[in-house]
C-alpha positions as CSV (number, residue, x, y, z in Angstrom):
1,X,-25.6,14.0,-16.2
2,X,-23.0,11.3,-16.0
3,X,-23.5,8.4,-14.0
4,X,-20.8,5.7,-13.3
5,X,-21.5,2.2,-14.1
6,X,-20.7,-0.3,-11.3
7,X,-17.4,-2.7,-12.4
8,X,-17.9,-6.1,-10.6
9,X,-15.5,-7.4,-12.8
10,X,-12.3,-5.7,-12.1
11,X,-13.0,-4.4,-8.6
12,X,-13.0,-0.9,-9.0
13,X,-15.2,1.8,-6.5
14,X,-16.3,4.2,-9.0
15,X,-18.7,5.1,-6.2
16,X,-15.8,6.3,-3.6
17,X,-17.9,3.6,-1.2
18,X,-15.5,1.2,-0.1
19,X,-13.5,1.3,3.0
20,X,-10.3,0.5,3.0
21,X,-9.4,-2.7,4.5
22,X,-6.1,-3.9,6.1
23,X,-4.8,-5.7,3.0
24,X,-5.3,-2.3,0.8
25,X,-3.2,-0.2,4.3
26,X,-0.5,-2.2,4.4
27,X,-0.3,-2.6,0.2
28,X,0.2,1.3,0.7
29,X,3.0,1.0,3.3
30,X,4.0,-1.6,1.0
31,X,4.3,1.2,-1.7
32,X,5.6,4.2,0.8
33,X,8.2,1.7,2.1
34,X,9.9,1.1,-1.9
35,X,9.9,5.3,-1.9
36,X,11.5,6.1,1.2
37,X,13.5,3.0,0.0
38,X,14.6,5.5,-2.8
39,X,15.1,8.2,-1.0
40,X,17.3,6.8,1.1
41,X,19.3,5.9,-2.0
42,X,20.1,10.2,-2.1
43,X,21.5,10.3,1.2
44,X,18.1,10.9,3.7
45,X,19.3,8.4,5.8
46,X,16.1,8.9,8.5
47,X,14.3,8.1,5.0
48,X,16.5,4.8,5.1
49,X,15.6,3.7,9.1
50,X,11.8,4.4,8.3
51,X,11.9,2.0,4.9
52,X,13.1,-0.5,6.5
53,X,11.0,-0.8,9.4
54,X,7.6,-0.3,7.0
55,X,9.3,-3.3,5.2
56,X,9.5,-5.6,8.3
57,X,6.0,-5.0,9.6
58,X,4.2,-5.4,5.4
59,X,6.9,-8.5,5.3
60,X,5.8,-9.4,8.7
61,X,1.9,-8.9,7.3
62,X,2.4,-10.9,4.5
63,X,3.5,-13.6,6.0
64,X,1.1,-14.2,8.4
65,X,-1.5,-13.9,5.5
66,X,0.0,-14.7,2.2
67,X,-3.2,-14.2,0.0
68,X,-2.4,-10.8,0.6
């Protein structure tokens, strides 16, 4: 049997543990936002609208706390 050793060092869950906090949400809206962002670049211009308001509130976000 396989067991995972725990990584204090770089942060990883290898135990699928951690919750997600605010900072990891918005760092995936963050992500979503740069995709949509892309689709929008094909013509999916509802893709477009909803890129640009995910990049005002993570822009918004990261203002407010910069050590984001």
């Amino acid at each position: 049997m396989y067991a995972y050793v725990n990584d204090p060092v770089n942060a990883f869950d290898l135990d699928g543990k951690k919750a997600w906090t605010l900072g990891d949400v918005v760092n995936v809206a963050d992500n979503v936002s740069s995709g949509l962002g892309v689709a929008a670049l094909f013509g999916c211009g509802f893709c477009g609208i909803l890129s640009a308001v995910l990049s005002v509130g993570v822009g918004a976000y990261k203002l407010t706390y910069p050590c984001l």
